[in-house]
Biopython code that builds the backbone (N, CA, C, O; Angstrom):
import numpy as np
from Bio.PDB.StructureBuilder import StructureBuilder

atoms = [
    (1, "UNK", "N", (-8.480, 0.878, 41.068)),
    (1, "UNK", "CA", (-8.237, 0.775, 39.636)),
    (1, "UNK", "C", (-6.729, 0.696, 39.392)),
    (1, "UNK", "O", (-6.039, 1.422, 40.108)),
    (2, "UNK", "N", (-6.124, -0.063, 38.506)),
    (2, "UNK", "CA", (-4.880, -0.387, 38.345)),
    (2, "UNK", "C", (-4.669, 0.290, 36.706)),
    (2, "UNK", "O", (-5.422, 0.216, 35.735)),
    (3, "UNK", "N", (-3.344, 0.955, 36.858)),
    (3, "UNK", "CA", (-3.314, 1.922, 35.325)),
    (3, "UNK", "C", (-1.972, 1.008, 34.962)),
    (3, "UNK", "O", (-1.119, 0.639, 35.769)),
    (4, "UNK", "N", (-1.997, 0.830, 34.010)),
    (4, "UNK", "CA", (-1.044, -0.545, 33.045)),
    (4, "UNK", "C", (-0.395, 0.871, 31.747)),
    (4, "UNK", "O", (-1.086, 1.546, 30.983)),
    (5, "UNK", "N", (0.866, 0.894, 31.908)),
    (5, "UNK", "CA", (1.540, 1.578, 30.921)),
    (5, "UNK", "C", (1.943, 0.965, 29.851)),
    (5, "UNK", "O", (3.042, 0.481, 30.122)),
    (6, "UNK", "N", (1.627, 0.702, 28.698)),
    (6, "UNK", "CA", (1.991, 0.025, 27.429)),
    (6, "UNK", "C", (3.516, 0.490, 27.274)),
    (6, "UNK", "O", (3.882, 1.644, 27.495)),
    (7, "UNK", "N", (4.278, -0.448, 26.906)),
    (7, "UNK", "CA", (6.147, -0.162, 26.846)),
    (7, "UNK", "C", (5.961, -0.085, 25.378)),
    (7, "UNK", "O", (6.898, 0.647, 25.061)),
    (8, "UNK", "N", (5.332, -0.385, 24.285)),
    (8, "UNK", "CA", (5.183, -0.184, 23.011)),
    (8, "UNK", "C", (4.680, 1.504, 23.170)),
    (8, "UNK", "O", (3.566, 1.577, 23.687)),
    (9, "UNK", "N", (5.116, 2.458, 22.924)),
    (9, "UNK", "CA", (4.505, 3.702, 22.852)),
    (9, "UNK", "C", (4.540, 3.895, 21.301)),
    (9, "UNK", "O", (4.221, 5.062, 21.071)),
    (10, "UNK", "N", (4.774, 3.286, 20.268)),
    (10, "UNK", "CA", (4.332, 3.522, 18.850)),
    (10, "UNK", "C", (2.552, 2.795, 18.990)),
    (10, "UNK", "O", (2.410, 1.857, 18.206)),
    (11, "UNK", "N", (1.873, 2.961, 19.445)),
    (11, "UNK", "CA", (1.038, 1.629, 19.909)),
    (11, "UNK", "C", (-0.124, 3.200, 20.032)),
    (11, "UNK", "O", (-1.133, 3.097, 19.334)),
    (12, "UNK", "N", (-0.012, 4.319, 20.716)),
    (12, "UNK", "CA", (-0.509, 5.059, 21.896)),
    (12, "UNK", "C", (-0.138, 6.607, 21.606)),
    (12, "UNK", "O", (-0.726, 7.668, 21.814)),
    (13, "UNK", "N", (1.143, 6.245, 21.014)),
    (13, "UNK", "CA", (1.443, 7.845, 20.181)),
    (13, "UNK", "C", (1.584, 7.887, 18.831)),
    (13, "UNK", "O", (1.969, 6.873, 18.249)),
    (14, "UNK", "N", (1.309, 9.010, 18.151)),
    (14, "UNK", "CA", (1.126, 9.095, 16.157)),
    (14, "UNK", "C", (2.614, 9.466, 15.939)),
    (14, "UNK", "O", (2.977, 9.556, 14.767)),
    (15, "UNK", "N", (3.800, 9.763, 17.219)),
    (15, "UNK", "CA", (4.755, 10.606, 16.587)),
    (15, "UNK", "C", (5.251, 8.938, 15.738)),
    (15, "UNK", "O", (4.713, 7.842, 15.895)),
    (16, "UNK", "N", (6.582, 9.343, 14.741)),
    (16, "UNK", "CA", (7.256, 8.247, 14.147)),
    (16, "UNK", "C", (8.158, 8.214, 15.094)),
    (16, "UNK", "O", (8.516, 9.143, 15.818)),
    (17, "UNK", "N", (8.673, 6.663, 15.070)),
    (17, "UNK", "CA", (9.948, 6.086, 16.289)),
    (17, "UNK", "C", (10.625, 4.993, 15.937)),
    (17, "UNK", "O", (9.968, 4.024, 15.555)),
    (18, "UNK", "N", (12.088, 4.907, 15.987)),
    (18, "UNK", "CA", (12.273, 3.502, 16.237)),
    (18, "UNK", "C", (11.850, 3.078, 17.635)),
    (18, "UNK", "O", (12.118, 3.778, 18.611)),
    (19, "UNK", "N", (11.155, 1.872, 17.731)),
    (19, "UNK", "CA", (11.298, 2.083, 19.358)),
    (19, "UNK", "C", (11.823, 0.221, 19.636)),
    (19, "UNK", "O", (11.356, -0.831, 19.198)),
    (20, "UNK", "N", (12.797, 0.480, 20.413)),
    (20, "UNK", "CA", (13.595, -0.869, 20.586)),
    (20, "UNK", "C", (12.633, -2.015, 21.412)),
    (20, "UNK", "O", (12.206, -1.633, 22.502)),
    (21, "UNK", "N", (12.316, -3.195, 21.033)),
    (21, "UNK", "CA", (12.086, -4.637, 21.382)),
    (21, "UNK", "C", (12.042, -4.668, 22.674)),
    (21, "UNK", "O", (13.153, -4.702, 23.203)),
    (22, "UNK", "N", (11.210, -4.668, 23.322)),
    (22, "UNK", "CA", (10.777, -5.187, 25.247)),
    (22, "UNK", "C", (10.887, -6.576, 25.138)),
    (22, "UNK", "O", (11.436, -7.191, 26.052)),
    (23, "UNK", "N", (10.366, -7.277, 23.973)),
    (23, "UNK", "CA", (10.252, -8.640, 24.604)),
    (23, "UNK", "C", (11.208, -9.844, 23.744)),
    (23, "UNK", "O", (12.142, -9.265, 23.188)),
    (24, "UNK", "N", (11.220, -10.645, 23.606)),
    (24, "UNK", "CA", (12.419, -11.600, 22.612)),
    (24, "UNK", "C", (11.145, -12.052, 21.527)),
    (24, "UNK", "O", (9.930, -12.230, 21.435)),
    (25, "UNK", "N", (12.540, -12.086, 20.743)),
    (25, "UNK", "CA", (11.668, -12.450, 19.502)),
    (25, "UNK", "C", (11.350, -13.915, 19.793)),
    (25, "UNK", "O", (10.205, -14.221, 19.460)),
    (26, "UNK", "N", (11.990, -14.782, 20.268)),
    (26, "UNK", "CA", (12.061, -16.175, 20.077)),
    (26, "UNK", "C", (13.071, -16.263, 21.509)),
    (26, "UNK", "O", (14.246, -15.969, 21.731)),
    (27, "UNK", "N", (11.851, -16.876, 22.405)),
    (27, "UNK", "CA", (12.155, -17.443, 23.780)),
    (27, "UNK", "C", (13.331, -18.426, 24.356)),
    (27, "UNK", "O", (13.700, -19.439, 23.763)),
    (28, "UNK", "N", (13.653, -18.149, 25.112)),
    (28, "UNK", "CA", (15.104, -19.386, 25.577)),
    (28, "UNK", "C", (14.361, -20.585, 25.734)),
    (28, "UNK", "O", (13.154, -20.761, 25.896)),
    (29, "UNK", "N", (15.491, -21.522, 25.638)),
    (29, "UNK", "CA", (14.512, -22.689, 26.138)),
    (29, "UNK", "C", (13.916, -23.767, 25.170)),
    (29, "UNK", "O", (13.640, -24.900, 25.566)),
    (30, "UNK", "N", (13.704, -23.284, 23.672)),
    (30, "UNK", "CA", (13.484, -23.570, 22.579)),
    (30, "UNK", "C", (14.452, -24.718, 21.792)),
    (30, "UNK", "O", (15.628, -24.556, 21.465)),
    (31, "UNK", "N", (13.801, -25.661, 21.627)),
    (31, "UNK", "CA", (14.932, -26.880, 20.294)),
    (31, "UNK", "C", (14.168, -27.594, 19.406)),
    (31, "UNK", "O", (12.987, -27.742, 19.091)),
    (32, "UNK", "N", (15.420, -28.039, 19.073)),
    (32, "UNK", "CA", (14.397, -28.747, 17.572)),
    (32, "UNK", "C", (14.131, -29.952, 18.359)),
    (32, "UNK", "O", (14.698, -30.401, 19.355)),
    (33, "UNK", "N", (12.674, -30.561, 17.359)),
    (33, "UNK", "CA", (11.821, -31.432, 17.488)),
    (33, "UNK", "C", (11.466, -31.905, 16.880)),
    (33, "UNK", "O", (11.361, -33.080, 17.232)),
    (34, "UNK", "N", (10.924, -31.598, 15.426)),
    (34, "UNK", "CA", (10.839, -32.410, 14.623)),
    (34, "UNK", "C", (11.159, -31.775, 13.074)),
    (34, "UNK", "O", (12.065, -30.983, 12.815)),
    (35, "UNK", "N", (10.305, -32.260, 12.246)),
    (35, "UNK", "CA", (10.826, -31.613, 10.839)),
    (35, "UNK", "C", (10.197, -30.481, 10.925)),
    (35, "UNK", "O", (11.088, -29.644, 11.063)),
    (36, "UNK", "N", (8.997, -29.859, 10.926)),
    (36, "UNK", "CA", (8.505, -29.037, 11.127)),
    (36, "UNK", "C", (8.898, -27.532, 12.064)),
    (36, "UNK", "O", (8.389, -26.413, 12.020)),
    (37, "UNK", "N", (9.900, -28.029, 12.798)),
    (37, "UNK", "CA", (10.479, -26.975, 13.326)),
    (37, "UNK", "C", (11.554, -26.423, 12.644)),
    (37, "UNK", "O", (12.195, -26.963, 11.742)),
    (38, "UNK", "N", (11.785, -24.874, 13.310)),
    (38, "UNK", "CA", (12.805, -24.075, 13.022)),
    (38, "UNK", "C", (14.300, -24.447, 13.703)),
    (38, "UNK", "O", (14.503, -24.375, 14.915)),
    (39, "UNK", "N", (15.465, -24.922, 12.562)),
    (39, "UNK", "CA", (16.438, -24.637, 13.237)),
    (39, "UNK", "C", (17.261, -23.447, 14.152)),
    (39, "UNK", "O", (16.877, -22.281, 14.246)),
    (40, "UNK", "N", (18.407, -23.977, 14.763)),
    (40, "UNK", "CA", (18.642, -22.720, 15.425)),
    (40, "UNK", "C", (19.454, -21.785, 14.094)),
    (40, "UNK", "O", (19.345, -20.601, 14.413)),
    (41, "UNK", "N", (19.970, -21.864, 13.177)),
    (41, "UNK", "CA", (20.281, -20.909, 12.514)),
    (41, "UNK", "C", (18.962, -20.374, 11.806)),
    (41, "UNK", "O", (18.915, -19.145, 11.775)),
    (42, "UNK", "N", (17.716, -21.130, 11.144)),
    (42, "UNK", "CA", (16.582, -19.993, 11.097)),
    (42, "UNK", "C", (16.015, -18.907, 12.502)),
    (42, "UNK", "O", (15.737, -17.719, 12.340)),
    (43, "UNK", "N", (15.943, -19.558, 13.704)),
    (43, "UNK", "CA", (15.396, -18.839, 14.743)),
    (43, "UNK", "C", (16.922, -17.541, 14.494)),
    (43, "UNK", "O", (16.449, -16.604, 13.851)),
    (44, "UNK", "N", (18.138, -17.323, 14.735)),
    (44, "UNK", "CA", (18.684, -16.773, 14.888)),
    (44, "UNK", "C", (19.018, -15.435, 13.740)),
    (44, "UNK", "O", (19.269, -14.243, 13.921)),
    (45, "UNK", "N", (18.869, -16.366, 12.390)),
    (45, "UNK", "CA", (18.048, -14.958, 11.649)),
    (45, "UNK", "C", (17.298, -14.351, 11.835)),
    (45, "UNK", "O", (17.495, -13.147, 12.005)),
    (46, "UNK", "N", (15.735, -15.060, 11.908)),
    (46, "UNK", "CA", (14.585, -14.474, 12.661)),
    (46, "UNK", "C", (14.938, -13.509, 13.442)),
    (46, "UNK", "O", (14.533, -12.362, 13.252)),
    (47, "UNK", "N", (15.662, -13.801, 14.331)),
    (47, "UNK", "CA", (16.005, -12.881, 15.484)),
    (47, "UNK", "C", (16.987, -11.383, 15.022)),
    (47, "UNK", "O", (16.961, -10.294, 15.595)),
    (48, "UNK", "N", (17.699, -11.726, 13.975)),
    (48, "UNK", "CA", (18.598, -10.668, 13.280)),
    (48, "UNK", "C", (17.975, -9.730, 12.605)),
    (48, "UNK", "O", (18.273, -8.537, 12.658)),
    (49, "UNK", "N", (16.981, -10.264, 11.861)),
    (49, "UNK", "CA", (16.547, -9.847, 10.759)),
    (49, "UNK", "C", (14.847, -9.634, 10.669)),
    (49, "UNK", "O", (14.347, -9.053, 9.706)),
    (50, "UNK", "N", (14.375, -9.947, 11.318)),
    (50, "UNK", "CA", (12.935, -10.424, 11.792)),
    (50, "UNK", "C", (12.096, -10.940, 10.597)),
    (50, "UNK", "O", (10.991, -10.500, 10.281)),
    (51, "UNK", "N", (12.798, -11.972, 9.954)),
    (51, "UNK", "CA", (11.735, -12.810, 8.723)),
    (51, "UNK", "C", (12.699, -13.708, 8.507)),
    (51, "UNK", "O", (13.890, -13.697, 8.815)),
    (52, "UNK", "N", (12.001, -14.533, 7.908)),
    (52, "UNK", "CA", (12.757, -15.547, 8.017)),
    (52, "UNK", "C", (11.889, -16.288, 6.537)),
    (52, "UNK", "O", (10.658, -16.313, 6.522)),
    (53, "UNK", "N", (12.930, -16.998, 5.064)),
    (53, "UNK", "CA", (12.374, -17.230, 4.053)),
    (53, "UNK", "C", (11.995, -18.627, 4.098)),
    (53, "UNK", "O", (13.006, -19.326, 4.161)),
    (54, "UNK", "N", (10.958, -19.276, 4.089)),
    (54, "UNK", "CA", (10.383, -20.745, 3.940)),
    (54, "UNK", "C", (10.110, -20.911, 2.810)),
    (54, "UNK", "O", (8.996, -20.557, 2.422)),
    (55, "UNK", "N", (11.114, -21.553, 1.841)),
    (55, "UNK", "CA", (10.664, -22.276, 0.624)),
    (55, "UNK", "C", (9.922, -23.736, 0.270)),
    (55, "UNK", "O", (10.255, -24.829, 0.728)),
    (56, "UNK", "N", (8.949, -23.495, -0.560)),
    (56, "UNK", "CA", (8.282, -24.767, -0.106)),
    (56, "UNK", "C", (7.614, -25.129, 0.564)),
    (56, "UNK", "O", (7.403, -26.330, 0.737)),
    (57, "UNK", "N", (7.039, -24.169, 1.187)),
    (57, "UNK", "CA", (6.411, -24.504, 2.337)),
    (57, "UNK", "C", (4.622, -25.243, 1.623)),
    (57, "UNK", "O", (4.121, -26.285, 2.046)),
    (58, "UNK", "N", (3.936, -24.252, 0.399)),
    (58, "UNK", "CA", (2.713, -24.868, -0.027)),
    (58, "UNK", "C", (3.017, -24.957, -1.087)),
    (58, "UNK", "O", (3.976, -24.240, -1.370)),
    (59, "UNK", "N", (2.528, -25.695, -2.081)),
    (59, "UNK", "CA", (2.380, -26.548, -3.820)),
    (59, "UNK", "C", (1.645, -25.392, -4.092)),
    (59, "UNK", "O", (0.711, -24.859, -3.493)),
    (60, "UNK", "N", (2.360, -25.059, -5.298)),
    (60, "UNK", "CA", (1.811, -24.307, -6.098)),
    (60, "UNK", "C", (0.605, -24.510, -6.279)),
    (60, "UNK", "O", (0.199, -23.426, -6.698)),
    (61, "UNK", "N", (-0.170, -25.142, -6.239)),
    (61, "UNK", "CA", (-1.962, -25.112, -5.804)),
    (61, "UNK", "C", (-2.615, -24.596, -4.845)),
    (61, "UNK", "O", (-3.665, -23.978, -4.671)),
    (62, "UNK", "N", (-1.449, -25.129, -4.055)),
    (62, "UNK", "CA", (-2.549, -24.432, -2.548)),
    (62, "UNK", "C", (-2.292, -22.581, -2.424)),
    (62, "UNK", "O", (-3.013, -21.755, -1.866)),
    (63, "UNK", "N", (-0.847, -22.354, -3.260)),
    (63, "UNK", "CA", (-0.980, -20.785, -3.167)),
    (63, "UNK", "C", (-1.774, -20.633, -3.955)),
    (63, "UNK", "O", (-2.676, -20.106, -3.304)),
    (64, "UNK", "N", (-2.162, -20.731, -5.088)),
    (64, "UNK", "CA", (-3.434, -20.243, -6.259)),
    (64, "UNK", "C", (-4.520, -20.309, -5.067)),
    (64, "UNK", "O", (-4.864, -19.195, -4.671)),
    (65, "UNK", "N", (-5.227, -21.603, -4.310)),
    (65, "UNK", "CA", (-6.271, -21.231, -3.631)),
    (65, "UNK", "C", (-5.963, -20.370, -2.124)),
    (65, "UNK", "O", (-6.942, -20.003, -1.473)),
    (66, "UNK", "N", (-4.867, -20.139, -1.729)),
    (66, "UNK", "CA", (-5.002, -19.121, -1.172)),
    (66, "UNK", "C", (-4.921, -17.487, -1.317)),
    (66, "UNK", "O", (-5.122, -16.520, -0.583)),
    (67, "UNK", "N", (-4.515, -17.720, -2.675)),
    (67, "UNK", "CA", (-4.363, -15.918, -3.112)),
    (67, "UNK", "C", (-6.196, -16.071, -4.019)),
    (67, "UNK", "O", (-6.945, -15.280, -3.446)),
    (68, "UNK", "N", (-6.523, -16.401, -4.515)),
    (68, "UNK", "CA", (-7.964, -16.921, -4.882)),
    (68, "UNK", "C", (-8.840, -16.470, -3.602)),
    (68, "UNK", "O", (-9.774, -15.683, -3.758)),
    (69, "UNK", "N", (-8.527, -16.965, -2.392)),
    (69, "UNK", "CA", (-9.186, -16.796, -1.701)),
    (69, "UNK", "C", (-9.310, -15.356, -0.660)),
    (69, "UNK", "O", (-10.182, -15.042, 0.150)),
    (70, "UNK", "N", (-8.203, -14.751, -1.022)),
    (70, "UNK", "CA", (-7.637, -13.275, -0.327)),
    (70, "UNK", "C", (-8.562, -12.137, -1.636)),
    (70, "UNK", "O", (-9.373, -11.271, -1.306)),
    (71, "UNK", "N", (-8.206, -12.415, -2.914)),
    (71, "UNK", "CA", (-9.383, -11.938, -3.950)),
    (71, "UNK", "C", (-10.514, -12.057, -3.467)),
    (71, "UNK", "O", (-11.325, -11.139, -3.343)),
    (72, "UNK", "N", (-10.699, -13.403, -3.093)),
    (72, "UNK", "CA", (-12.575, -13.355, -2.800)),
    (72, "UNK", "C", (-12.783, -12.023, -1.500)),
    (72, "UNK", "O", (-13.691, -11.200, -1.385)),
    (73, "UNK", "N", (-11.853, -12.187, -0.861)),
    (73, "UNK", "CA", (-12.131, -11.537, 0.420)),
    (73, "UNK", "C", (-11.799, -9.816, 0.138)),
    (73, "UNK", "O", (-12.075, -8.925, 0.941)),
    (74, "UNK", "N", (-11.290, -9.667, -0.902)),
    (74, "UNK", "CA", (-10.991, -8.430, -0.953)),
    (74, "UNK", "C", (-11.824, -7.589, -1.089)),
    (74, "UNK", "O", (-11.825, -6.443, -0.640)),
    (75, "UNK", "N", (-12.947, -8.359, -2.022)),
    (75, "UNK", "CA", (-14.269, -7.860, -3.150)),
    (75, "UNK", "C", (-15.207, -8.433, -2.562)),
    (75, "UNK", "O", (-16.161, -8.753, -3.271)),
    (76, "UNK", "N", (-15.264, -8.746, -1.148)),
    (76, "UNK", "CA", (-16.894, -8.893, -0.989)),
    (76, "UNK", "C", (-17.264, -8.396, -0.437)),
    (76, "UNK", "O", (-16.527, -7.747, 0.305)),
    (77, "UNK", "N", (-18.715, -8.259, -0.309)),
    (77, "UNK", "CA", (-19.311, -6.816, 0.194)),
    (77, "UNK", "C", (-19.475, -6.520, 1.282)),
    (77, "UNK", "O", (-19.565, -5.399, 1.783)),
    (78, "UNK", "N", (-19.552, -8.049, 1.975)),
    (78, "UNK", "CA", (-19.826, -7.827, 3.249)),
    (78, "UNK", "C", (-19.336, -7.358, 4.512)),
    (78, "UNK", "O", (-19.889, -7.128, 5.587)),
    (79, "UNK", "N", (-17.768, -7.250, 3.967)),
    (79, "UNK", "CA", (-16.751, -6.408, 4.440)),
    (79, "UNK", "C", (-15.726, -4.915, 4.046)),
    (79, "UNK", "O", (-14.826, -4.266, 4.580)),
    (80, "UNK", "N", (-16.667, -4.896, 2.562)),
    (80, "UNK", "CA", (-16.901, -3.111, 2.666)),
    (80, "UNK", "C", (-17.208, -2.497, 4.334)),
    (80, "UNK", "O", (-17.914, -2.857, 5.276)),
    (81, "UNK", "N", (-16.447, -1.616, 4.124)),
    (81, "UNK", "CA", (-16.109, -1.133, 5.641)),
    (81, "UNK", "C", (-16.075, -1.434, 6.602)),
    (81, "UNK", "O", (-16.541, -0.581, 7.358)),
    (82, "UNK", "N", (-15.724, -2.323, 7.087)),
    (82, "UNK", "CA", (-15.287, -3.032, 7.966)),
    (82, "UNK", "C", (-14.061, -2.781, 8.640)),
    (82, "UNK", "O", (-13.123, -2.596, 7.864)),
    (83, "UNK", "N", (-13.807, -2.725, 9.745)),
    (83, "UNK", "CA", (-12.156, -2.787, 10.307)),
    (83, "UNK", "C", (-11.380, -3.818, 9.805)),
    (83, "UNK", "O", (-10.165, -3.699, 9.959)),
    (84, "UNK", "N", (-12.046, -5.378, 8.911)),
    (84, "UNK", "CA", (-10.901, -6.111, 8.887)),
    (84, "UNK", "C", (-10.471, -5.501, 7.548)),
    (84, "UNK", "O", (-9.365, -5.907, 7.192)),
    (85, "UNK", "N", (-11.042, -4.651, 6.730)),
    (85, "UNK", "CA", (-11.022, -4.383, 5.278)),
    (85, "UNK", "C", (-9.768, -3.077, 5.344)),
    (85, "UNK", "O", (-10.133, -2.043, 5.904)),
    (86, "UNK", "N", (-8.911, -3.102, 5.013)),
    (86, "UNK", "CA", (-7.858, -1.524, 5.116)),
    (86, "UNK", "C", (-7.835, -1.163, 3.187)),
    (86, "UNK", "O", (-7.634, -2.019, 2.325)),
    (87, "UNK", "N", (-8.025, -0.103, 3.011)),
    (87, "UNK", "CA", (-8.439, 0.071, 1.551)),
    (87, "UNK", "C", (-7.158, 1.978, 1.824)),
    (87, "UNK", "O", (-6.633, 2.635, 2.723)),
    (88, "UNK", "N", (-7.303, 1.969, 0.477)),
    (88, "UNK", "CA", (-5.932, 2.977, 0.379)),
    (88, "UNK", "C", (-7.081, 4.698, 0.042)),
    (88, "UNK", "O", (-8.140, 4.798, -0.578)),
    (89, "UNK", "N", (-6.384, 5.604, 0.653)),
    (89, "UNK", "CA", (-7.466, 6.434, 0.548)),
    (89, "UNK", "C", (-7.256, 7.150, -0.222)),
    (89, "UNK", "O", (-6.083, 7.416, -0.481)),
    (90, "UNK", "N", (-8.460, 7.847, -1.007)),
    (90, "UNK", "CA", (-8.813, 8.097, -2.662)),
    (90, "UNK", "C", (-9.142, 7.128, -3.506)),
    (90, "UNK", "O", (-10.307, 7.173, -3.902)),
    (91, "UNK", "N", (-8.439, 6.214, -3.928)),
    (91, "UNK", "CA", (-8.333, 4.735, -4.719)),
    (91, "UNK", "C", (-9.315, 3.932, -3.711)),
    (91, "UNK", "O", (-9.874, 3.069, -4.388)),
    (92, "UNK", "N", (-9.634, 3.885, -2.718)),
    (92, "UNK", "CA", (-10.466, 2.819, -2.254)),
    (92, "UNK", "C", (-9.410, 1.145, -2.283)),
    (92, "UNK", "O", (-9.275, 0.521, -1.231)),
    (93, "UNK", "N", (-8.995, 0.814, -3.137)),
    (93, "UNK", "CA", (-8.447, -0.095, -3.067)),
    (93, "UNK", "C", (-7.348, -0.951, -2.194)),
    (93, "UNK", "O", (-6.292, -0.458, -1.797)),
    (94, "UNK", "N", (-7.735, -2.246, -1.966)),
    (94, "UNK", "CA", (-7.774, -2.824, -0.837)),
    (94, "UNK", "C", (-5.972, -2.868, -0.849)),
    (94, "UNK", "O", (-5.133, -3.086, -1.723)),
    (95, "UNK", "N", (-5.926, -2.557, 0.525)),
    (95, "UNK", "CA", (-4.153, -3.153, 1.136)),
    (95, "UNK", "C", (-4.045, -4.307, 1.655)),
    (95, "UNK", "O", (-3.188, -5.143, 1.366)),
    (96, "UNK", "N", (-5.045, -4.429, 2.572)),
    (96, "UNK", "CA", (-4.919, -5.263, 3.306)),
    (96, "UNK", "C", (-6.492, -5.994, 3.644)),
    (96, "UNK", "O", (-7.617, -5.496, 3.622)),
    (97, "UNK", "N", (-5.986, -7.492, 3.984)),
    (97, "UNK", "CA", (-7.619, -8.005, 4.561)),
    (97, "UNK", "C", (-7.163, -8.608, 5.937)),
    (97, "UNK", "O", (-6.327, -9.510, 5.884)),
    (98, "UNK", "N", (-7.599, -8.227, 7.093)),
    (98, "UNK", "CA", (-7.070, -8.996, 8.186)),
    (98, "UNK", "C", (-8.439, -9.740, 8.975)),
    (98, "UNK", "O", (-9.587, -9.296, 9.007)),
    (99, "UNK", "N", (-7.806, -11.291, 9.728)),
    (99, "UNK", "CA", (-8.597, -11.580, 10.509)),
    (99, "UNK", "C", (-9.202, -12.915, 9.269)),
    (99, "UNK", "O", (-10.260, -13.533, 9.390)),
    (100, "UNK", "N", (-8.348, -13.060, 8.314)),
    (100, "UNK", "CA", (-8.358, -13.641, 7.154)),
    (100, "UNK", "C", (-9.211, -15.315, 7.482)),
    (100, "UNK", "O", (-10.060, -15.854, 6.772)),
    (101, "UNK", "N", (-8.669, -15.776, 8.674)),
    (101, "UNK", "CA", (-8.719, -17.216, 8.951)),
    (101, "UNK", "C", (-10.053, -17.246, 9.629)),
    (101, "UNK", "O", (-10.717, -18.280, 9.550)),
    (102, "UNK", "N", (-10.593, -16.019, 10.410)),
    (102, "UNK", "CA", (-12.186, -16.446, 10.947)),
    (102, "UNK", "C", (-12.982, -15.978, 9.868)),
    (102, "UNK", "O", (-13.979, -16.622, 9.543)),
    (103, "UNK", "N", (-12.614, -14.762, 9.174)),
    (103, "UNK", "CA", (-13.566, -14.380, 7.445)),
    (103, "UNK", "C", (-14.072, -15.740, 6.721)),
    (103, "UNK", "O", (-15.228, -16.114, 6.528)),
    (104, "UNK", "N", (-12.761, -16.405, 6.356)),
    (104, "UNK", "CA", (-12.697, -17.489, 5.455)),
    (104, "UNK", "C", (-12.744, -18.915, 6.396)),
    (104, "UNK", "O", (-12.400, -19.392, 7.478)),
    (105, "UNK", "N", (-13.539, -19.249, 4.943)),
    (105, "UNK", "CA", (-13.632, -21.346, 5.070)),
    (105, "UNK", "C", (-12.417, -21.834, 5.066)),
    (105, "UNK", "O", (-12.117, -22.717, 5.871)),
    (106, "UNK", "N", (-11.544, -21.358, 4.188)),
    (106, "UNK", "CA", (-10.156, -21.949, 3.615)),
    (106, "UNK", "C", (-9.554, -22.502, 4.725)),
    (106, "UNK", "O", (-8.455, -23.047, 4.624)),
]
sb = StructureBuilder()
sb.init_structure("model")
sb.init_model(0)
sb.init_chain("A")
sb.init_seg("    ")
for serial, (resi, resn, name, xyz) in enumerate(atoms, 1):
    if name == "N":
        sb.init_residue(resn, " ", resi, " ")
    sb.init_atom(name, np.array(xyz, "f"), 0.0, 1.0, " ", f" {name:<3s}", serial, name[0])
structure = sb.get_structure()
């Protein structure tokens, strides 16, 4: 039997931590290619800052049907209690919906 130590120990322990980056955010080796890619001054924020702002990225339509569609998923029943469902405790009310893209048609 082979025992594998996780280097993330916020992962495995409840204490709070900063715990510093094992792996790169954004790999060597990496260039631009087309429009769709990240320049190197976005990757290098990314890397500073860990987010990075994309304006424009969907028409104001397609966010209405995707926040439309995070509503649908919030309130349906079939994921009352569920692990993908994270709901706030007392209030019940939803934080989070994960696993969004196999839930949904969208």
């Amino acid at each position: 039997m082979i025992t594998v130590t996780d280097v993330y120990k916020s992962r495995s322990d409840n204490e709070a931590a900063i715990v510093m980056r094992q792996d790169p955010v954004v790999y060597k080796g990496w260039k631009e290619q087309g429009p769709a890619d990240l320049s190197q001054h976005q990757l290098a924020r990314y890397a500073k800052k860990g987010f990075i702002l994309l304006k424009e990225v969907f028409s104001a339509k397609e966010v209405e049907r995707l926040r439309d569609e995070v509503e649908r998923l919030a309130h349906d029943p079939a994921l009352k209690g569920r692990e993908e469902l994270i709901t706030e405790p007392g209030s019940g009310e939803v934080r989070s919906v994960f696993r969004v893209i196999v839930e949904s048609g969208v």
